[in-house]
PAMIVEX-503673 format. One record per residue (C-alpha): residue number from 1; residue in one letter; y, x, z. Coordinates in pm, whole numbers, always signed. Example, Ala and Ser with C-alpha at 12.3 -4.5 7.8 and 13.67 -1.06 7.14 Angstrom:
2
+------+------+--------+--------+--------+
! resi ! resn !      Y !      X !      Z !
+------+------+--------+--------+--------+
!    1 !    a !   -450 !  +1230 !   +780 !
!    2 !    s !   -106 !  +1367 !   +714 !
+------+------+--------+--------+--------+
# end
This chain:
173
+------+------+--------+--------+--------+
! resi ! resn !      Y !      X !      Z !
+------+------+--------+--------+--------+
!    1 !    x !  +3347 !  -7653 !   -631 !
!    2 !    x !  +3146 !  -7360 !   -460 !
!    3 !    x !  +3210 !  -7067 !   -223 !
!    4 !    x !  +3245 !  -6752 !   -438 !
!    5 !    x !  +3116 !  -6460 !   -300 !
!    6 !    x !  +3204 !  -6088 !   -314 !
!    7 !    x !  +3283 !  -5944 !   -629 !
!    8 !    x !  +3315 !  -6223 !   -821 !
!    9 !    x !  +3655 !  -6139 !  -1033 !
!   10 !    x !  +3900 !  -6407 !   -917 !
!   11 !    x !  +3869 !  -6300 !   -607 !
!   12 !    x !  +4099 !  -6004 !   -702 !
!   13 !    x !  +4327 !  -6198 !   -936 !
!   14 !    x !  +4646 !  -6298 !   -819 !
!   15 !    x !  +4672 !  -6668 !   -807 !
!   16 !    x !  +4915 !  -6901 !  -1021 !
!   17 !    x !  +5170 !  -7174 !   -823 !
!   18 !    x !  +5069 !  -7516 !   -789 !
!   19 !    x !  +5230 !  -7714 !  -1043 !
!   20 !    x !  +5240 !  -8087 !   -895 !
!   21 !    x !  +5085 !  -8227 !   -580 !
!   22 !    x !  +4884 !  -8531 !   -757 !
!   23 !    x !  +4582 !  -8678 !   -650 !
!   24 !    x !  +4321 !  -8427 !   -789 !
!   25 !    x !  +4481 !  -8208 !   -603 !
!   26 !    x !  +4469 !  -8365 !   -320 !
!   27 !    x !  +4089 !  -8456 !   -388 !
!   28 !    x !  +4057 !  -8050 !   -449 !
!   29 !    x !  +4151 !  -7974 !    -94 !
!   30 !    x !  +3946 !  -8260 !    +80 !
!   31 !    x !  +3659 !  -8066 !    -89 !
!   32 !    x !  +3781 !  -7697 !    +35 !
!   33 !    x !  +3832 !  -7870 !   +394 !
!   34 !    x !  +3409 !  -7976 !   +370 !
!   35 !    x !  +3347 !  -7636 !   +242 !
!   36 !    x !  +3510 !  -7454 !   +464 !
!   37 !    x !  +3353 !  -7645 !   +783 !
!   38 !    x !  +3006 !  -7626 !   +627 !
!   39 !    x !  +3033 !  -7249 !   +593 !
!   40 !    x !  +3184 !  -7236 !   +952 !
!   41 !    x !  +3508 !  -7079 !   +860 !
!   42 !    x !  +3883 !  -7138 !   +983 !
!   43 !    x !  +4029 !  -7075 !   +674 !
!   44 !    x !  +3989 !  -7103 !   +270 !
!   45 !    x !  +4237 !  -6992 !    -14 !
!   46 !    x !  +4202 !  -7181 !   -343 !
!   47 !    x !  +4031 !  -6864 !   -515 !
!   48 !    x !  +3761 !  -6860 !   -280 !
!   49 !    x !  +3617 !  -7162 !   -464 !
!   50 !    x !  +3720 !  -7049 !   -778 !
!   51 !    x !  +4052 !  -7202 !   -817 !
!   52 !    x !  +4298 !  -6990 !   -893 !
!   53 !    x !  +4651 !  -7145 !   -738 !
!   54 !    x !  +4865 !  -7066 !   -472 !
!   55 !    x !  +4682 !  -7277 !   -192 !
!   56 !    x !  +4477 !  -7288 !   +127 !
!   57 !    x !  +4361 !  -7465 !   +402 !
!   58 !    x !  +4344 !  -7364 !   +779 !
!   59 !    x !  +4194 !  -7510 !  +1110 !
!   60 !    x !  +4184 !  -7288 !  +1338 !
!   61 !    x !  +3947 !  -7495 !  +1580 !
!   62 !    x !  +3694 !  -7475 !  +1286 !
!   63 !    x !  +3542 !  -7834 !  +1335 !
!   64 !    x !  +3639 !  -8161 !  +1150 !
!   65 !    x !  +3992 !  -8287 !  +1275 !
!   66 !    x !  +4268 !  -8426 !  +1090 !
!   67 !    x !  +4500 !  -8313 !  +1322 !
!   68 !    x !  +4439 !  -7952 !  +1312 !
!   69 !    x !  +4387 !  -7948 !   +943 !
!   70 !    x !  +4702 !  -7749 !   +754 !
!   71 !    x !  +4706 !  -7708 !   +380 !
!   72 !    x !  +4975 !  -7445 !   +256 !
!   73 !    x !  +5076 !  -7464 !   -111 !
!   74 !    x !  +5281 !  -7219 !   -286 !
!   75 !    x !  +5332 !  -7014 !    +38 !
!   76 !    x !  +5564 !  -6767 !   +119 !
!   77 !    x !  +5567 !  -6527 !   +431 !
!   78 !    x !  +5961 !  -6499 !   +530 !
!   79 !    x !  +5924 !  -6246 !   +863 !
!   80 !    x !  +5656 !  -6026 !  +1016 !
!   81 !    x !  +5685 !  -5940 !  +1363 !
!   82 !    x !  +5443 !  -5661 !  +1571 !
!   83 !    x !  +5101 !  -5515 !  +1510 !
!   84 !    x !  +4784 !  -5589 !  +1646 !
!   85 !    x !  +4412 !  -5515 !  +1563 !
!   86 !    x !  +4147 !  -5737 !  +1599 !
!   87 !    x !  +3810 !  -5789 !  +1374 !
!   88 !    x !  +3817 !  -6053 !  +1087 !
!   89 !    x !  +3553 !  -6164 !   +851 !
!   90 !    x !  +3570 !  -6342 !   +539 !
!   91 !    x !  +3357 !  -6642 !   +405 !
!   92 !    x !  +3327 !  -6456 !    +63 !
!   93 !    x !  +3250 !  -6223 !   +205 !
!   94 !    x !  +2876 !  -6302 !   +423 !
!   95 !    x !  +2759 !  -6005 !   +712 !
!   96 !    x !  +3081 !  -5807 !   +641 !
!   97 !    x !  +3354 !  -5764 !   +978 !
!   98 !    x !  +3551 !  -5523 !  +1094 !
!   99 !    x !  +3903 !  -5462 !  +1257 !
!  100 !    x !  +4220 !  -5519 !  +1083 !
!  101 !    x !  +4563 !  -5421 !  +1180 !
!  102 !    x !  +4774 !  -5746 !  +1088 !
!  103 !    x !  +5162 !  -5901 !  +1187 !
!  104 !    x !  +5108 !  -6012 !  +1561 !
!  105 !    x !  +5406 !  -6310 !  +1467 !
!  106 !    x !  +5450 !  -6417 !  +1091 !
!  107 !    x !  +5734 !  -6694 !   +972 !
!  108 !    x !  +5514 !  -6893 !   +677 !
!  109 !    x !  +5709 !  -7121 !   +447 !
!  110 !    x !  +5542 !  -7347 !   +237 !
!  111 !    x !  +5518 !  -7739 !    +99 !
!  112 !    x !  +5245 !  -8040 !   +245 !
!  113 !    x !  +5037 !  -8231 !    +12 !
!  114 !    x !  +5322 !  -8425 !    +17 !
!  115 !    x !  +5537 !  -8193 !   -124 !
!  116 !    x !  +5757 !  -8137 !   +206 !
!  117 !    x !  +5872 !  -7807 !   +304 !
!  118 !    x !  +5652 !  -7704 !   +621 !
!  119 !    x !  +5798 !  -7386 !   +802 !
!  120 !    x !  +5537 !  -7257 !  +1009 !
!  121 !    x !  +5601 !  -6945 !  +1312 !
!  122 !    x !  +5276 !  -6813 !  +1416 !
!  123 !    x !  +5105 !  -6531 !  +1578 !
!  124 !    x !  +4768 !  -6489 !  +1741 !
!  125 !    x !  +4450 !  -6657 !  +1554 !
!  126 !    x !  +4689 !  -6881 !  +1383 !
!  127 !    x !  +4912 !  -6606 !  +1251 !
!  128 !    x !  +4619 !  -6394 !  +1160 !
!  129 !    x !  +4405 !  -6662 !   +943 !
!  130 !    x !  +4754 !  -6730 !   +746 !
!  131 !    x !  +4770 !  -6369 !   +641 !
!  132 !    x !  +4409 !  -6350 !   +576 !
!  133 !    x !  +4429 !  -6633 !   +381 !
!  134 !    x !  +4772 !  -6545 !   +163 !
!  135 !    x !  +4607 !  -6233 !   +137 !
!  136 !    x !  +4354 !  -6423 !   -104 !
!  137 !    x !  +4648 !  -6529 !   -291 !
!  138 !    x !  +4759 !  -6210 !   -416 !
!  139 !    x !  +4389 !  -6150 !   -495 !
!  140 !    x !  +4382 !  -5884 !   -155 !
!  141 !    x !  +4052 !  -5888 !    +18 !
!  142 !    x !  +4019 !  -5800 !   +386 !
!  143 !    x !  +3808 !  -5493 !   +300 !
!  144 !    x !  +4122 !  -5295 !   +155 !
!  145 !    x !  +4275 !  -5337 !   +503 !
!  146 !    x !  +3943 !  -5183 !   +667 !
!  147 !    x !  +3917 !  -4848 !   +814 !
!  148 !    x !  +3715 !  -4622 !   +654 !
!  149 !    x !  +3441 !  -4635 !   +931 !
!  150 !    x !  +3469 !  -4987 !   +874 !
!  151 !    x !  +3417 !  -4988 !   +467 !
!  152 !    x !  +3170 !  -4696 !   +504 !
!  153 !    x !  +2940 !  -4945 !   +770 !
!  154 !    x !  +2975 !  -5241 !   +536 !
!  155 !    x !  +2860 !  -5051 !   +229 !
!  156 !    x !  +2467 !  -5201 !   +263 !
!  157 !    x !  +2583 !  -5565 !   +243 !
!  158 !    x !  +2854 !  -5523 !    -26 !
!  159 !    x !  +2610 !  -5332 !   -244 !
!  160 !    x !  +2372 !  -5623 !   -205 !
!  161 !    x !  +2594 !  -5863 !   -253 !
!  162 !    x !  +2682 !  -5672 !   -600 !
!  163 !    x !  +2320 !  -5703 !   -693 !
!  164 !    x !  +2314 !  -6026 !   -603 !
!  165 !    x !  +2624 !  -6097 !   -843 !
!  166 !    x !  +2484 !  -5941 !  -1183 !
!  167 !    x !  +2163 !  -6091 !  -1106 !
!  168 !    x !  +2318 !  -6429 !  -1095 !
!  169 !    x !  +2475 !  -6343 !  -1420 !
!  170 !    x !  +2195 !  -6243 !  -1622 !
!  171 !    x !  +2014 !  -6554 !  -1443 !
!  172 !    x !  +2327 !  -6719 !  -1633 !
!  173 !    x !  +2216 !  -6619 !  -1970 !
+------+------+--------+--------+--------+
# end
C-alpha cells in the first residue's frame, strides 16, 4: 500500500462498501494507521492508498495511540449541524491548503472492525476530519470545496503534481 497523490483517478471514484470485516482487512487498516502517522496526517480514506471501499481511519492527536485510533467502515453521515470555516489540507494532496466551509456538528454512523455499529456526534477537528475523510469516499476532494482565491493560489503545486503523475506513468512503461 502507498499514499496516492493528486490526480491519480481513484481519487475521484466513488468507493464500493466493505463486504466482510476479516482479517486482511483488518491487516489493511493497521497499514493505513502507519501510513497515515508517517505522512503526519489525522486522517486517511481507503482510496487514498488506492483501495477503493467505504473506509477510513482517524486520530485526531496524529501520533501512535490505540486509544485515539477510529476506523469507520461503510459510513454514513445522519445530521449536519452549523457552518464554520477553517483551512484543511489533504495528504494526497502535498503543499496544497486553504479554507473550507464544513458542518460545525455532524452525527456519523458507521460499523468497528468488529462489525459493531459505532454512532459517532462530532464537531470541531473531530467533526471536520470525518467529513474530509467521507468526502474521499464519494471520490470529493477538498479542492472542489475551495474558494476560488484558494484554487487559483494552489494552481503551481497541482500543476506540478500533474507532471509529476504522467511522468510516473511513462516511467511505468
Amino acid at each position: 500500500m502507498e499514499l496516492l497523490l493528486y490526480p491519480n483517478p481513484i481519487l475521484r471514484k466513488r468507493a464500493l462498501p466493505v463486504a466482510a470485516e476479516d482479517d486482511e482487512l483488518r491487516d489493511r487498516v493497521r497499514e493505513m494507521f502507519q501510513i497515515m502517522y508517517r505522512e503526519r496526517g489525522v486522517g486517511l480514506a481507503a482510496p487514498q492508498v488506492g483501495w477503493s471501499v467505504r473506509l477510513f481511519v482517524a486520530n485526531t492527536k496524529g501520533e501512535p495511540d490505540p486509544e485515539s485510533e477510529r476506523v469507520y467502515v461503510n459510513p454514513e453521515i445522519s445530521l449536519r449541524e452549523g457552518e464554520v470555516c477553517e483551512e484543511e489540507g489533504c495528504l494526497s494532496i502535498p503543499g496544497v491548503r486553504g479554507k473550507v466551509t464544513r458542518s460545525e456538528r455532524i452525527i456519523l454512523r458507521a460499523k468497528d472492525l468488529a462489525g459493531n455499529a459505532v454512532e459517532e456526534d462530532a464537531s470541531g477537528l473531530t467533526a471536520r476530519v470525518l467529513q474530509h475523510e467521507f468526502d474521499h469516499l464519494d471520490g470529493i476532494l477538498f479542492l472542489t470545496r475551495l474558494s476560488a482565491s484558494d484554487r487559483m493560489l494552489a494552481g503551481k503545486v497541482l500543476k506540478k503534481l500533474e507532471r509529476d503523475y504522467k511522468n510516473s506513468l511513462r516511467a511505468e512503461r
